[in-house]
MARROMAR-412204 format. One line per field, with one value per residue: residue in three letters; x, y, z of N, C-alpha, C in turn. Coordinates in steps of 0.1 Angstrom, whole numbers, always signed. Atoms other than C-alpha are relative to their C-alpha. Layout:
res [ALA	...];
n.xx [X	...];
n.yy [Y	...];
n.zz [Z	...];
ca.xx [X	...];
ca.yy [Y	...];
ca.zz [Z	...];
c.xx [X	...];
c.yy [Y	...];
c.zz [Z	...];
This chain:
res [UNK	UNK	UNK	UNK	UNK	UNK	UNK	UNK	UNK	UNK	UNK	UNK	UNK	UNK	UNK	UNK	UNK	UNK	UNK	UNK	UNK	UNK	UNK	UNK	UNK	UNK	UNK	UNK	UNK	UNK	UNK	UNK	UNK	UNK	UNK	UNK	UNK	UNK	UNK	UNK	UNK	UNK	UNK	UNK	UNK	UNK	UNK	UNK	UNK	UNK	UNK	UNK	UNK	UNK	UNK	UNK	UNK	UNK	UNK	UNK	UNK	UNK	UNK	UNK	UNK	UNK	UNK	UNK	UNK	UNK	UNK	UNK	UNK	UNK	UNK	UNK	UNK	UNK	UNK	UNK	UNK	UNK	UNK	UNK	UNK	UNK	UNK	UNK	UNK	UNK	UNK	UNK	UNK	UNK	UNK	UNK	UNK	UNK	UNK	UNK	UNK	UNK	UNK	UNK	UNK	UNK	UNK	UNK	UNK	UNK	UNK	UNK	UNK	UNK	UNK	UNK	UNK	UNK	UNK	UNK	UNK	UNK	UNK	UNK	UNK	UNK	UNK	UNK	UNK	UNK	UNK	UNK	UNK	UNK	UNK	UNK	UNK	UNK	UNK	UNK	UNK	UNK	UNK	UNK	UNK	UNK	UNK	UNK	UNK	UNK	UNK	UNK	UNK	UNK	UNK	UNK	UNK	UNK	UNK	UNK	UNK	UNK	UNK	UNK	UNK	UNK	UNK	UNK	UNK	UNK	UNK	UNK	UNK	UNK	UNK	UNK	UNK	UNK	UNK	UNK	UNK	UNK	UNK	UNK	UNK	UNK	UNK	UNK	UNK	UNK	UNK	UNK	UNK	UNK	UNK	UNK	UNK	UNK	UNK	UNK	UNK	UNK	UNK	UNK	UNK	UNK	UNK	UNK	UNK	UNK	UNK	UNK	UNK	UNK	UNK	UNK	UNK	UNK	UNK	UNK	UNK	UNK	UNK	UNK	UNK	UNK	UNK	UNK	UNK	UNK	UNK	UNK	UNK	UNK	UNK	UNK	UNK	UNK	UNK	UNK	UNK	UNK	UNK	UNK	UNK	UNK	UNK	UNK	UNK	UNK	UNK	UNK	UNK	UNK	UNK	UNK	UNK	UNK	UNK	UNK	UNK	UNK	UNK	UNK	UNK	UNK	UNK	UNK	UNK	UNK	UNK	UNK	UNK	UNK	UNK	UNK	UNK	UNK	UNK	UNK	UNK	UNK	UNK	UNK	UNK	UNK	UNK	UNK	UNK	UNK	UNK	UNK	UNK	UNK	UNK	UNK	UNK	UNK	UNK	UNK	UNK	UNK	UNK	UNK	UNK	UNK	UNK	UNK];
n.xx [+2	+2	+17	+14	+0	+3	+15	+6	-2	+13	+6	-2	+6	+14	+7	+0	+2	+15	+2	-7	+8	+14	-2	-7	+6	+10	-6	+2	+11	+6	+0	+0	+17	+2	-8	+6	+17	-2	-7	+13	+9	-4	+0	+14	+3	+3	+9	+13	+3	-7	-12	-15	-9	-5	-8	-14	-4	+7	-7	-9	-1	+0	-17	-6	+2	-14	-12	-1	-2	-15	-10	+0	+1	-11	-3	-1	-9	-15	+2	+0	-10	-10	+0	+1	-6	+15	+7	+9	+16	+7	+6	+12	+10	+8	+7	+10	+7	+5	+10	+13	+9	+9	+4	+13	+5	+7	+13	+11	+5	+8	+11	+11	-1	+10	-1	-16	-2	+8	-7	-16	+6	+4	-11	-5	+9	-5	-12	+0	+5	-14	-2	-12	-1	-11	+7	+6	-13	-2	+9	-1	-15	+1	+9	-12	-12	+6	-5	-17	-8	+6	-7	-12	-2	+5	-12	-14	+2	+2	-12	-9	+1	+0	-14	-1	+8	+0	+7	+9	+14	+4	+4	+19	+11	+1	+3	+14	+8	+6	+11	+17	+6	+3	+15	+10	+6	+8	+11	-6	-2	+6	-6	+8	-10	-1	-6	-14	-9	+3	-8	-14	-8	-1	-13	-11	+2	-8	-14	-6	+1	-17	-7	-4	-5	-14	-9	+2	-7	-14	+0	-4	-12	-7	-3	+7	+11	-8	+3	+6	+0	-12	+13	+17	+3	-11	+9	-6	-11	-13	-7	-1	-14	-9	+3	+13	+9	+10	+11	+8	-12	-3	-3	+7	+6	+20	-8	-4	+11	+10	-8	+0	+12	+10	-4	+0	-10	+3	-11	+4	-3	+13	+2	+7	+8	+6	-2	+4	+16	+3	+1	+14	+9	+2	+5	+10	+6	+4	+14	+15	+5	+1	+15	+8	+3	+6	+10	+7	+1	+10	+12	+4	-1	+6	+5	+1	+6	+17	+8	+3];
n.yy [+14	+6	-4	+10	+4	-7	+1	+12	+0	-6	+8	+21	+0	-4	+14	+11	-4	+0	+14	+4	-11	+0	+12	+4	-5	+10	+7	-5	-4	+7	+8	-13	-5	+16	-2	-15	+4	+9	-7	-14	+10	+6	-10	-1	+7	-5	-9	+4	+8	-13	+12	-8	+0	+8	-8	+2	+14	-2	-11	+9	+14	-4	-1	+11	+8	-10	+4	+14	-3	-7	+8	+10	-8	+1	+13	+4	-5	+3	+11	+0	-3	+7	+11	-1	+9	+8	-4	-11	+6	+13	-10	-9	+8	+7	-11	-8	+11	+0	-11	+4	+9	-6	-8	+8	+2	-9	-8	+8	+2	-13	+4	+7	-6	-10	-3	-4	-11	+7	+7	-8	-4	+6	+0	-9	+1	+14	-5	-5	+8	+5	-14	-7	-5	+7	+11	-10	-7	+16	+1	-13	+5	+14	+0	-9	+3	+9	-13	-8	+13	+1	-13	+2	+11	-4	-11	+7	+5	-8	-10	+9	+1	-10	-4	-4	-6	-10	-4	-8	+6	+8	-10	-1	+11	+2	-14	-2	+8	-4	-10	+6	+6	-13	-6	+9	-2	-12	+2	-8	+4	+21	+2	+14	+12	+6	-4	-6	+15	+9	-7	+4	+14	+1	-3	+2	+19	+0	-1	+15	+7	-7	+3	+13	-3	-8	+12	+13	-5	-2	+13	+5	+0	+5	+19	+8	+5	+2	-14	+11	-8	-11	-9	+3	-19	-12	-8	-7	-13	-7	-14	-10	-3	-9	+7	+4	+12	-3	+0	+15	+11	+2	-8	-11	-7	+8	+17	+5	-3	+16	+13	-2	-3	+11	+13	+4	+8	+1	+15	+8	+15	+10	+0	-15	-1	+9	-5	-6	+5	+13	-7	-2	+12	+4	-5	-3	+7	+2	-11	+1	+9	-8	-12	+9	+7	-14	+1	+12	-1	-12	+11	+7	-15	-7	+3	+3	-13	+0	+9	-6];
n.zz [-5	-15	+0	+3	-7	-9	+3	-3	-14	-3	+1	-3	-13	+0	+3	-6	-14	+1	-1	-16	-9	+4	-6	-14	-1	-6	-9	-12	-2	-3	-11	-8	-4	-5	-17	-6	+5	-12	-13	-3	-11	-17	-6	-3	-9	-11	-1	+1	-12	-7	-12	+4	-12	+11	+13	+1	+2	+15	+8	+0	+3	+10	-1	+3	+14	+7	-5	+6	+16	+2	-4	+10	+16	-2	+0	+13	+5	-1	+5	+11	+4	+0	+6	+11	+14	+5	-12	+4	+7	-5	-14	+7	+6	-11	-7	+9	-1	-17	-2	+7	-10	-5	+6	+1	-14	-7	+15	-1	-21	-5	+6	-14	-15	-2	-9	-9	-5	-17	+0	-7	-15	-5	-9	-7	-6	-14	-4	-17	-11	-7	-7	-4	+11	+6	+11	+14	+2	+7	+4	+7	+5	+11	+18	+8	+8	+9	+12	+3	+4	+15	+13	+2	+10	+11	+5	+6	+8	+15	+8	+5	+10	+3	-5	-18	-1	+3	-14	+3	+3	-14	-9	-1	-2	-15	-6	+3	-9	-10	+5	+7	-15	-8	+8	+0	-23	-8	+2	+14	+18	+0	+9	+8	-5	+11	+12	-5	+0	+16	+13	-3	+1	+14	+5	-9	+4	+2	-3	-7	+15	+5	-11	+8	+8	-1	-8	+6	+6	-8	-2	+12	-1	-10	+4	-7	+9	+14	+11	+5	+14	-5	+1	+2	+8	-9	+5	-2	+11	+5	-5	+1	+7	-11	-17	-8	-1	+9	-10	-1	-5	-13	-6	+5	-10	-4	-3	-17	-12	+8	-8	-14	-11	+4	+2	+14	+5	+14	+5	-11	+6	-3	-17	-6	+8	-8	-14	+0	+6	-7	-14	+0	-1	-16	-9	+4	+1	-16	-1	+3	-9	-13	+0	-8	-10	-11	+9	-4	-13	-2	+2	-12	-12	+4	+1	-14	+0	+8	-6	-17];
ca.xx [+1367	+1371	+1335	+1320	+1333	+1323	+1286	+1284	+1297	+1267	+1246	+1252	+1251	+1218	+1204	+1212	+1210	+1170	+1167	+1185	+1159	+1127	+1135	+1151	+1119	+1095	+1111	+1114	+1081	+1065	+1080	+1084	+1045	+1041	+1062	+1044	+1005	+1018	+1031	+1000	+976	+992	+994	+959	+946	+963	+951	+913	+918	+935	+968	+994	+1014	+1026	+1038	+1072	+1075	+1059	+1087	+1114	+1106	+1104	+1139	+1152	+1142	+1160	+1190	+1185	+1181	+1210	+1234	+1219	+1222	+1257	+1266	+1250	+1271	+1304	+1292	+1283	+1318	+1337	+1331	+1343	+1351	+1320	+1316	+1301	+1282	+1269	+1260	+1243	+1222	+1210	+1205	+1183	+1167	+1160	+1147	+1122	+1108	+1105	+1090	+1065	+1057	+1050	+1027	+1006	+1008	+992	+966	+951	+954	+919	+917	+953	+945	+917	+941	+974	+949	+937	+975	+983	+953	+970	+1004	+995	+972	+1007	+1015	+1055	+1053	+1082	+1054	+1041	+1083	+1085	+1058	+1064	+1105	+1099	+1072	+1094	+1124	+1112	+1107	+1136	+1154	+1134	+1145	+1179	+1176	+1153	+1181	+1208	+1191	+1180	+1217	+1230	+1209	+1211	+1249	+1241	+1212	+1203	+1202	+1183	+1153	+1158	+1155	+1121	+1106	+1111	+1102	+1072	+1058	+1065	+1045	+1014	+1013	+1013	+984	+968	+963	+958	+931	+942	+941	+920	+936	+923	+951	+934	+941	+975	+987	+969	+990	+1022	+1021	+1014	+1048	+1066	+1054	+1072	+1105	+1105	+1101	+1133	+1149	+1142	+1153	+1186	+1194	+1191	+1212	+1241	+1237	+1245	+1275	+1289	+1284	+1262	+1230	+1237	+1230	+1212	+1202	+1226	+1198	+1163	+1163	+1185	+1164	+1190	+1199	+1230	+1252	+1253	+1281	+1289	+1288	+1256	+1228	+1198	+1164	+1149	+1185	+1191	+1211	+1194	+1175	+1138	+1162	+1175	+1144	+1126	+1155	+1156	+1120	+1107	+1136	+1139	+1164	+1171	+1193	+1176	+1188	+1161	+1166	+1159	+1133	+1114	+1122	+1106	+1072	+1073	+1073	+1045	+1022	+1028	+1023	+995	+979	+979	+965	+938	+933	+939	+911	+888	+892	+881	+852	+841	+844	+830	+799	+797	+800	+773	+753	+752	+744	+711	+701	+708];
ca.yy [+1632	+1637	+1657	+1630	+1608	+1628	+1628	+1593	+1586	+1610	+1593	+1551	+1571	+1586	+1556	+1533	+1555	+1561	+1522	+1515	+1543	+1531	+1491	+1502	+1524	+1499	+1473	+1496	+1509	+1478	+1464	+1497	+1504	+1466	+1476	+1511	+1490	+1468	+1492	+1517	+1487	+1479	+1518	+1521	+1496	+1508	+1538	+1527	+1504	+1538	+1510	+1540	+1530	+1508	+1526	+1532	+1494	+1496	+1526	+1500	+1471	+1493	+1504	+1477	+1457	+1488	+1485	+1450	+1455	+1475	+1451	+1425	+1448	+1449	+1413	+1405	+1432	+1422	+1384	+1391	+1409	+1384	+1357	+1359	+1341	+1309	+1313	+1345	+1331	+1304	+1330	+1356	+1329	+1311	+1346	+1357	+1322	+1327	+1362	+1348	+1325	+1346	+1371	+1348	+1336	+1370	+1381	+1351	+1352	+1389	+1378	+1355	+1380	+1397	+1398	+1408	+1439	+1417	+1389	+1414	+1431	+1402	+1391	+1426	+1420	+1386	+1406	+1434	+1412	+1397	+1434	+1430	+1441	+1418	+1395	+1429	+1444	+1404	+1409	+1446	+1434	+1399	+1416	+1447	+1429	+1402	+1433	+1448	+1411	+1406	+1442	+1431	+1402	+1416	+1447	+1426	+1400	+1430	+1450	+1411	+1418	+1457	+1461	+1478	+1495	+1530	+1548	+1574	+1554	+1531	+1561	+1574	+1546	+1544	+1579	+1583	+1548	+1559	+1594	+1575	+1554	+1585	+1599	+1568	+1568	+1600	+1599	+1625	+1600	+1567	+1548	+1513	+1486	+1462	+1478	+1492	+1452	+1437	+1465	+1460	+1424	+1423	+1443	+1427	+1383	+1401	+1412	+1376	+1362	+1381	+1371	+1335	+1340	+1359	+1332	+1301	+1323	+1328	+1289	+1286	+1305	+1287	+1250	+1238	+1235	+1228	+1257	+1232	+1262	+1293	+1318	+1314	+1348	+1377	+1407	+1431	+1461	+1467	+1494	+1526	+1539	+1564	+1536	+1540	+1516	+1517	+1523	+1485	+1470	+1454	+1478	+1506	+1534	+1514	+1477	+1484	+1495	+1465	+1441	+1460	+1459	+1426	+1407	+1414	+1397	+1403	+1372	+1346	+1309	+1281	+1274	+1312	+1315	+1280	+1293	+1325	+1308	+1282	+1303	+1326	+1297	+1285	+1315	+1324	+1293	+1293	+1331	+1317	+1294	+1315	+1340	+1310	+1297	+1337	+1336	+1298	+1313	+1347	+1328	+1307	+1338	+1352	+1325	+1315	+1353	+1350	+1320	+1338];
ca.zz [+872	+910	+908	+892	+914	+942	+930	+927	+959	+970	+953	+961	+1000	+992	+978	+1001	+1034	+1022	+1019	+1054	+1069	+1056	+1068	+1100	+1103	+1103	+1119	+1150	+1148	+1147	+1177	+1197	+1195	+1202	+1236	+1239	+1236	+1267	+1289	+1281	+1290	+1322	+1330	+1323	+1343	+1369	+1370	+1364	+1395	+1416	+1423	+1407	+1437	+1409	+1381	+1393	+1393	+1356	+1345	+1363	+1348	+1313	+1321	+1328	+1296	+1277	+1293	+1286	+1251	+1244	+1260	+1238	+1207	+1219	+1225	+1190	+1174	+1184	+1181	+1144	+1137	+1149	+1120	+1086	+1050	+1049	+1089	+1084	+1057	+1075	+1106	+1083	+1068	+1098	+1116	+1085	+1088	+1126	+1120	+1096	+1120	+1146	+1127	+1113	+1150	+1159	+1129	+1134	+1178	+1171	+1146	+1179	+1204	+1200	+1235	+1247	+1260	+1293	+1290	+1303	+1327	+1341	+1347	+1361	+1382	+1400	+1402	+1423	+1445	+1456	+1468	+1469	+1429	+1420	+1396	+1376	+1375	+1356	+1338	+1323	+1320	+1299	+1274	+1265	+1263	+1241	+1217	+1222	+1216	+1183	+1170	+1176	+1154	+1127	+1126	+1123	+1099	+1075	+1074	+1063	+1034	+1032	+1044	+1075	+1089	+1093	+1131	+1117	+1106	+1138	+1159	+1140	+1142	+1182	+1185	+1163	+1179	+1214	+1199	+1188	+1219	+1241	+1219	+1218	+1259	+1262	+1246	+1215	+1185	+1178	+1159	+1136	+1159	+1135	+1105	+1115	+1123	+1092	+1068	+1086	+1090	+1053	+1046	+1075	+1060	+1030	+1043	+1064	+1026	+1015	+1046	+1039	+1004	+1014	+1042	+1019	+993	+1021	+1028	+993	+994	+1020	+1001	+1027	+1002	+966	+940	+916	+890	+896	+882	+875	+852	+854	+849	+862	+837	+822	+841	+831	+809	+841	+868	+881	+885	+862	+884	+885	+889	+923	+933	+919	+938	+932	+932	+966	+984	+964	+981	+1014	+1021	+1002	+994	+956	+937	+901	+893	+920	+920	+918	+961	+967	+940	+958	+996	+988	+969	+994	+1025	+1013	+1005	+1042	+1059	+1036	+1041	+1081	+1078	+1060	+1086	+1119	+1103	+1099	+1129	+1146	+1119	+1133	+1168	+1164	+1152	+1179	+1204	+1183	+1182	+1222	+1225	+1206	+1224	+1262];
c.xx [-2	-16	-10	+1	-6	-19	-6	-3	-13	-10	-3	-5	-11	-8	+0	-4	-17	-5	-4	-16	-15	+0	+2	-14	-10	-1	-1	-14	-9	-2	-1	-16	-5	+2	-11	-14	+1	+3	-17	-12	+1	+2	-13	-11	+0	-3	-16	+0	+5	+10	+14	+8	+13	+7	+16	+7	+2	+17	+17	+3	+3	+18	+11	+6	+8	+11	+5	+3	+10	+10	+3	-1	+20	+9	-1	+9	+15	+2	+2	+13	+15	+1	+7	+6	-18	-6	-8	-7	-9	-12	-10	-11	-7	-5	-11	-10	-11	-9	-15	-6	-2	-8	-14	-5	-9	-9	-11	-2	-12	-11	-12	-3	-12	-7	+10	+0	-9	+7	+15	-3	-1	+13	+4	-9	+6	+12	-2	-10	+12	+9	+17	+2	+14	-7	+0	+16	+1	-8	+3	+16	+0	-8	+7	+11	-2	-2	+9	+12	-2	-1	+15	+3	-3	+13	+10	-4	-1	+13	+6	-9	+1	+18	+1	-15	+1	-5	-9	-15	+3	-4	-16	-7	-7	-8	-19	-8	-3	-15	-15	-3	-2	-12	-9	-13	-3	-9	+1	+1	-7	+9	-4	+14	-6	+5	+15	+6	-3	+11	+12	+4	+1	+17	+12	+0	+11	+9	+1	+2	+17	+7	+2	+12	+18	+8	+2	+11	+15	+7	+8	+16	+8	+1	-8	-13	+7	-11	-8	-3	+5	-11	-7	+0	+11	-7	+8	+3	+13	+9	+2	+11	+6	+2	-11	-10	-11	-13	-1	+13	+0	+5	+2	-5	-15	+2	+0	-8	-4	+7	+1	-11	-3	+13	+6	+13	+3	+7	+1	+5	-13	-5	-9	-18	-16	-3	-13	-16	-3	-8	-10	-12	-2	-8	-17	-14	-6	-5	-9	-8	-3	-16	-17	-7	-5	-14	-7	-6	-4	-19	-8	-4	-16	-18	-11	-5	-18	-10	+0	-9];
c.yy [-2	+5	-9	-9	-1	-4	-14	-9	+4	-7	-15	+11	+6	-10	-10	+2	+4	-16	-2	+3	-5	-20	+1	+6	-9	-8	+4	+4	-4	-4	+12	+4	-12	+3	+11	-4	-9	+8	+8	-8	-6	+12	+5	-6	+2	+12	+1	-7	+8	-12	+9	+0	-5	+1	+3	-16	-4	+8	-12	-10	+3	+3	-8	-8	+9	-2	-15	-5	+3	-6	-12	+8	-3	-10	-4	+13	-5	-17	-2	+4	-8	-14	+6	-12	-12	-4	+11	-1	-5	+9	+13	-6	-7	+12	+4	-15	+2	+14	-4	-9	+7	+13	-1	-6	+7	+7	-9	-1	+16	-5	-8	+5	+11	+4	+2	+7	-6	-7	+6	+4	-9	-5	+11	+2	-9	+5	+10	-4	-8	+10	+1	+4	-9	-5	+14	+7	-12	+4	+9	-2	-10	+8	+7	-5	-10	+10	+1	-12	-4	+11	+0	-7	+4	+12	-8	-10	+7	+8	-14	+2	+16	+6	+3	+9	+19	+6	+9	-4	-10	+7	+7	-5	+0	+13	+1	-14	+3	+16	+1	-7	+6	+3	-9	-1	+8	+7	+11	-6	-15	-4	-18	-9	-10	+0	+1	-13	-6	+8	-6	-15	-6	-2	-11	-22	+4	+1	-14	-8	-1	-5	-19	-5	-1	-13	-14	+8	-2	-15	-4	+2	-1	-19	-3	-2	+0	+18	-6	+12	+12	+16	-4	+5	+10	+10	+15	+6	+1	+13	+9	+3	+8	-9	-5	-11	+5	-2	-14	-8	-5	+8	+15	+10	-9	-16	+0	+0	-10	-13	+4	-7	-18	-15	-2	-4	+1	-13	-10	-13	-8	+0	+15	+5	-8	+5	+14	+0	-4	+8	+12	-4	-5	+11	+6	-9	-3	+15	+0	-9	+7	+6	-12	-5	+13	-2	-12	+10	+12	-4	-6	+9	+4	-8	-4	+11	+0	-9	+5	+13];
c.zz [+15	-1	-2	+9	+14	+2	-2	+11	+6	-6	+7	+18	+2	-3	+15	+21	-3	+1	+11	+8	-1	+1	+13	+9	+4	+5	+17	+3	-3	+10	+12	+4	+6	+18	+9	+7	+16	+9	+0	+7	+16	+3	-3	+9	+15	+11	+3	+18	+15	+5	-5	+7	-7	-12	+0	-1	-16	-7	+3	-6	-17	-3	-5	-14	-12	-3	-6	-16	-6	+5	-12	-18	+1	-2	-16	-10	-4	-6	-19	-9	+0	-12	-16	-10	+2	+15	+0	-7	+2	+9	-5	-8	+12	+6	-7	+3	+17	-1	-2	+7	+12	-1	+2	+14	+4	-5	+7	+14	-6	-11	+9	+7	-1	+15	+9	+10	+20	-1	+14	+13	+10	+6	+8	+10	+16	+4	+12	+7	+7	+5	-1	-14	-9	-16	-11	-2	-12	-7	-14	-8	-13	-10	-10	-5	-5	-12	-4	-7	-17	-6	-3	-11	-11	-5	-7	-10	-13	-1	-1	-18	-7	+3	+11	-1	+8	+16	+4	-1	+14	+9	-1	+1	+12	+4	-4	+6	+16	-4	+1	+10	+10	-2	+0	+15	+6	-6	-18	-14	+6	-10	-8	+13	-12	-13	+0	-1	-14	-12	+6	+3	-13	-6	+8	-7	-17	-1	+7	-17	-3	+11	-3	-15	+1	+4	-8	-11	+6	+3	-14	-2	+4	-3	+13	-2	-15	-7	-8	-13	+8	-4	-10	-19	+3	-11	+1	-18	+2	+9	-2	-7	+10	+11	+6	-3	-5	+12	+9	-1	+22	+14	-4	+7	+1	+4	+14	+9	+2	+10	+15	+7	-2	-7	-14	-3	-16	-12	+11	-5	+10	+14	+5	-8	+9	+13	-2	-1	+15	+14	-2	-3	+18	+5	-9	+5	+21	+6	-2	+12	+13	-3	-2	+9	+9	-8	+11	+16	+4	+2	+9	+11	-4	+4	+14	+6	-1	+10	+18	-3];
């Protein structure tokens, strides 16, 4: 009996520590390459323009926002530990709520930004023309840690719905993104940026889903929305006659990934069921629009072209 015990144990922490890793994975190594793409444009620049006088400003201001980061990983740690019973409910629902909005923010700010890369230049242009380097230290500080701020949250929003997240997959993420942004600038790898943001904002519109979902769930269990139908469906399998969790259960090895990454639920109530529709309808419908509105305005580019 202890053996099997033993092996299940191993198990639930092989399951769930592959989950952790492959959420905390992409999460970091969305926003981390996000960081790497900013720094490398403003260290190319100034290179191109021979102003490398600059770069220790650049590596300062990268620092900094780190440091910065990890304070605020800190703060919200301890913050989050200090609540519990339907305070903690309340606080892991609004935080998952808040993720998901700035999530969705940041999906659809990078879908506009087809010119970020002359945009950043063009500010790191007016900074060091102001020579004492303070504006471009501000500059390189606020974008990174704005990252680093919105990995804090997205971490701690996804281990309210995964338990906790995984330092192992936080760490590859960071690593293989700085990696790829290295190689990117030094010339060693092209890589689609289009493509790359369109797949991962895909995955990432639905973990904000699930996140929605979850937070409106935690809302529930705190009595401060009504429940109105308690489950939809309950699609969950049966338990195992040893314990374990049948594949396609929730908290199964293909369940948990399914609810890490996307939110799944196998016994959803009406609110979460709604929240989840609802909120990929929206953001669906203002993607269709953003791309649109580049379509209208490529056109017009194209058009104005022809006629000079």
């Amino acid at each position: 009996m202890v053996a099997g015990r033993d092996a299940l144990s191993f198990e639930d922490w092989f399951l769930q520590t592959n989950e952790k890793m492959i959420v905390s994975f992409i999460i970091t190594f969305r926003e981390t390459l996000e960081a790497a793409l900013i720094v490398g444009i403003v260290l190319s620049y100034l290179a191109r323009t021979k102003q490398t006088k600059y770069n220790n400003v650049v590596y300062l201001g990268l620092a900094s926002a780190v440091v910065a980061s990890i304070i605020g990983a800190l703060l919200f740690t301890n913050l989050a530990g200090g609540f519990t019973g339907r305070a903690e409910e309340i606080f892991e629902g609004v935080t998952m709520l808040i993720g998901a909005s700035l999530l969705t923010t940041m999906i659809l700010w990078m879908m506009k930004q087809r010119h970020i890369a002359k945009e950043l230049q063009d500010r790191v242009a007016a900074e060091v023309a102001e020579t004492h380097g303070f504006g471009l230290f501000s500059l390189v500080f606020v974008a990174v840690l704005r990252e680093g701020i919105e990995t804090v949250i997205f971490l701690g929003a996804a281990s309210f719905v995964s338990a906790n997240n995984s330092l192992l997959g936080a760490g590859a993420g960071i690593l293989a993104a700085v990696l790829l942004g290295y190689a990117m600038f030094a010339g060693s790898m092209r890589v689609s940026l289009a493509r790359f943001f369109g797949i991962t904002s895909i995955l990432l519109v639905l973990f904000a889903a699930g996140l929605v979902a979850h937070g409106f769930h935690e809302l529930q269990e705190a009595a401060l929305i009504p429940t109105v139908v308690e489950h939809v469906w309950d699609i969950n399998p049966s338990v195992n006659p040893d314990g374990t969790y049948p594949l396609l259960h929730e908290n199964g090895y293909v369940g948990s990934i399914l609810k890490g990454l996307f939110g799944y639920n196998g016994n959803p109530s009406l609110i979460e069921v709604s929240s989840y529709i609802g909120y990929l309808l929206l953001v669906g419908g203002l993607w269709r629009r953003i791309d649109r509105g580049q379509e209208v305005t490529q056109s017009k580019n194209a058009d104005t072209a022809g006629i000079v």
